[in-house]
C-alpha positions in Angstrom: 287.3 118.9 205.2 290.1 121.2 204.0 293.4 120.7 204.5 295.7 123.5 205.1 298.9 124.2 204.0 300.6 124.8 207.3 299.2 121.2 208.9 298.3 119.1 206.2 297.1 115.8 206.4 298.8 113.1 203.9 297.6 109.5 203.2 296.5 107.7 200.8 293.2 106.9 198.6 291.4 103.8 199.7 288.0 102.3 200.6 286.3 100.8 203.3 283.1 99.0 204.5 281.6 101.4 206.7 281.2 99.8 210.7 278.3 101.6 211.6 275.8 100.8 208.2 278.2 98.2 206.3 278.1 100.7 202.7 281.0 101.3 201.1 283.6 104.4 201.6 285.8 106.0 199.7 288.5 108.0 201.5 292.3 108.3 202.5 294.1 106.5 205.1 296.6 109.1 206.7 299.9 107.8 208.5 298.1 107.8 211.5 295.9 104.8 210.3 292.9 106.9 210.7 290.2 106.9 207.8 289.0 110.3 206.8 285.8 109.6 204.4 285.3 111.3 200.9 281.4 112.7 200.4 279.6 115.2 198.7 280.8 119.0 199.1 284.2 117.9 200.8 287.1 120.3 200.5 290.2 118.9 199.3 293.5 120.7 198.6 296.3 118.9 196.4 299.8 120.3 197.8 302.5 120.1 195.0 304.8 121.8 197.6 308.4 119.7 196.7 309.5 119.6 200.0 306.5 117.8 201.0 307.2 114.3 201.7 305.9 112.1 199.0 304.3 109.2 199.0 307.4 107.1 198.8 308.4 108.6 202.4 304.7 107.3 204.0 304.5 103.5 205.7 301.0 102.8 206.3 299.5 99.8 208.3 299.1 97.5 205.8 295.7 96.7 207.4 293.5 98.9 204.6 295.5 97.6 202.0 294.4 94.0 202.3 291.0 94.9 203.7 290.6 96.9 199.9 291.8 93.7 198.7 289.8 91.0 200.2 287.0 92.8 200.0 287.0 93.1 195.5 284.1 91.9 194.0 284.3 89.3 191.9 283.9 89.9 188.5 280.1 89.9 187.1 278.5 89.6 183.9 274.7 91.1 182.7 271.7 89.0 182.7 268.1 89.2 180.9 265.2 86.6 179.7 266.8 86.8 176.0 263.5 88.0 174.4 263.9 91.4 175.9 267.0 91.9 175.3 267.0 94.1 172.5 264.1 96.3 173.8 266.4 98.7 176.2 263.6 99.6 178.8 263.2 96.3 178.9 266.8 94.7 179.4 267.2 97.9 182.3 263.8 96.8 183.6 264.6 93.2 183.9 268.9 93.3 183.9 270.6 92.1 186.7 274.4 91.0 187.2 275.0 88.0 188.1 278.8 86.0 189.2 281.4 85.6 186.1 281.4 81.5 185.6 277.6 80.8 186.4 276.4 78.7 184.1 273.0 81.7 182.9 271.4 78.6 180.9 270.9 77.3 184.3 269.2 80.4 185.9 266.8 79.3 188.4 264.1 82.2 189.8 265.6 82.1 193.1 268.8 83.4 191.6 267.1 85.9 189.7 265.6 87.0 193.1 268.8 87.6 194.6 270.4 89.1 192.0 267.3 91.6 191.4 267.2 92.7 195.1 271.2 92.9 194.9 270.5 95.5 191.6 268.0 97.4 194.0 270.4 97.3 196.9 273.6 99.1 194.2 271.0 101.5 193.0 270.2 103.0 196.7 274.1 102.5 197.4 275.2 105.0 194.2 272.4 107.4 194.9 274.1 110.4 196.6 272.2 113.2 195.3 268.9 113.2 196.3 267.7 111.3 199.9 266.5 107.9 199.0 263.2 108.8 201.3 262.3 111.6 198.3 262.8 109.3 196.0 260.3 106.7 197.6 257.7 109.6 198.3 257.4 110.8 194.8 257.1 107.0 193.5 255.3 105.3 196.2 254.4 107.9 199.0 256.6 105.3 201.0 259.5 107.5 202.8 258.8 105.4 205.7 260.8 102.2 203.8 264.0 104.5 203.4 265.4 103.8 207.1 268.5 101.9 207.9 271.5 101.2 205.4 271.4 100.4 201.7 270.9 96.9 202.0 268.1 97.0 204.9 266.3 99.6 202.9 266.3 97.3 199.0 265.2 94.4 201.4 262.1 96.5 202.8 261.0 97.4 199.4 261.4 94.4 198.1 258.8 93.0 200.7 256.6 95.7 201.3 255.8 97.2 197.3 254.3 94.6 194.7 255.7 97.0 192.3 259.1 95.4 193.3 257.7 92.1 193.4 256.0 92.3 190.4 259.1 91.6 187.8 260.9 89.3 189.7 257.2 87.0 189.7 257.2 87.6 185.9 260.6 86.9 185.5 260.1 83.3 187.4 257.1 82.4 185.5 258.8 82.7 182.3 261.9 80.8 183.3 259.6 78.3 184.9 257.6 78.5 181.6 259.2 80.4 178.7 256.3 80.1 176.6 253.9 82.6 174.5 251.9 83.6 177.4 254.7 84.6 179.8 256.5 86.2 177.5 253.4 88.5 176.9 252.8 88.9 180.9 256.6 89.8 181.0 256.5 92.8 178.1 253.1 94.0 179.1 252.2 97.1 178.1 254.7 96.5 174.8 253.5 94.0 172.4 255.9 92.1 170.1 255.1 94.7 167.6 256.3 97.5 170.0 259.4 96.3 171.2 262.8 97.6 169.8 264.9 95.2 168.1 268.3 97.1 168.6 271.2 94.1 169.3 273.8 95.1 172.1 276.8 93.5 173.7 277.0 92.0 177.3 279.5 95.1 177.5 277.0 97.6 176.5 274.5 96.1 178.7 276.7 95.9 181.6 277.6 99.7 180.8 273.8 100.3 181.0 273.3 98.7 183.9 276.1 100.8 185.3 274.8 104.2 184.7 271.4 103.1 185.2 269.9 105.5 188.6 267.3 104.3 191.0 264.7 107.0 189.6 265.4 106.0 185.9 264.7 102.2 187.1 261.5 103.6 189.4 260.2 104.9 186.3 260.4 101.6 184.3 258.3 100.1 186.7 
């Protein structure tokens, strides 16, 4: 979208949910309350022209505002069996973020589950580059499981390719059991010997976790 000089269009940054496919959008409100979305490619122009009006001169429904607001995520914290956690193919192989406040000494396997699918679900949100069906097709000659939104497409995934199964099962065994055999199931290939003892923080981790892409955590599987 440009924006010319003559007619510009003037608003203001926020985000949205979209209504069609429930992801998330980043865009600008203008003063006609109508939401112009932000996406790869777009053409924007800044005007610095001072006789402009500024923002100070715009009154917007407040409608986006508190929709921006209400819909904040609450804050999270990283998550890992604790014998991993210094291995970092590991930690981004089994990481997941789970609610500030919840008590992680009490992490059951069904919370693990929701909060691994949740990790797959942020990956295929934040992936804007390449189409999620490539990505499927080089790892699993599955383009088929890349229809519908974000959310629909971590869920099909998650029940259609054991290779997505497969840590969350390890994961619950070894919280059910954290003894010397699940901890081998859950760093197979690695032995003991092989895995890296480098200590990070929960903010490193999270950081991780952050930049982490959905073919980087493909390939750890």
């Amino acid at each position: 979208m440009e924006i010319k000089r003559e007619s510009p269009l003037i608003g203001i940054v926020t985000a949205r949910k979209c209504p069609s496919c429930g992801h998330h959008e980043v865009g600008f409100t203008s003063t006609d309350g109508a939401f112009h979305p932000f996406s790869p490619g777009t053409r924007i122009q800044i005007l610095e022209d001072p006789a402009a009006p500024g923002p100070e001169s715009i009154e917007l429904d407040p409608a986006p505002q508190e929709t921006l607001q209400a819909s904040k995520p609450e804050p999270e914290i990283p998550w890992v069996p604790y014998p991993v956690k210094e291995d970092r193919s590991l930690r981004l192989k089994y990481g997941v973020m789970v609610r500030e406040g919840l008590n992680t000494e009490q992490m059951s396997g069904d919370m693990f589950e929701a909060a691994y699918v949740e990790k797959l679900h942020g990956l295929i949100e934040r992936e804007i580059y390449t189409p999620v069906a490539v990505i499927l097709d080089r790892f699993f000659v599955t383009p088929h499981l890349a229809s519908g939104n974000p959310k629909e497409i971590a869920f099909n995934m998650w029940q259609e390719l054991e290779e997505i199964r497969g840590p969350i099962e390890l994961v619950k065994a070894w919280l059910d059991e954290p003894n010397e055999e699940s901890l081998v199931n859950l760093i197979r290939p690695k032995t003991r010997e092989d895995m890296a003892h480098e200590p990070v923080s929960d903010a490193e981790m999270k950081e991780e976790l952050e930049q982490l892409t959905l073919e980087e955590f493909l390939e750890l599987l």
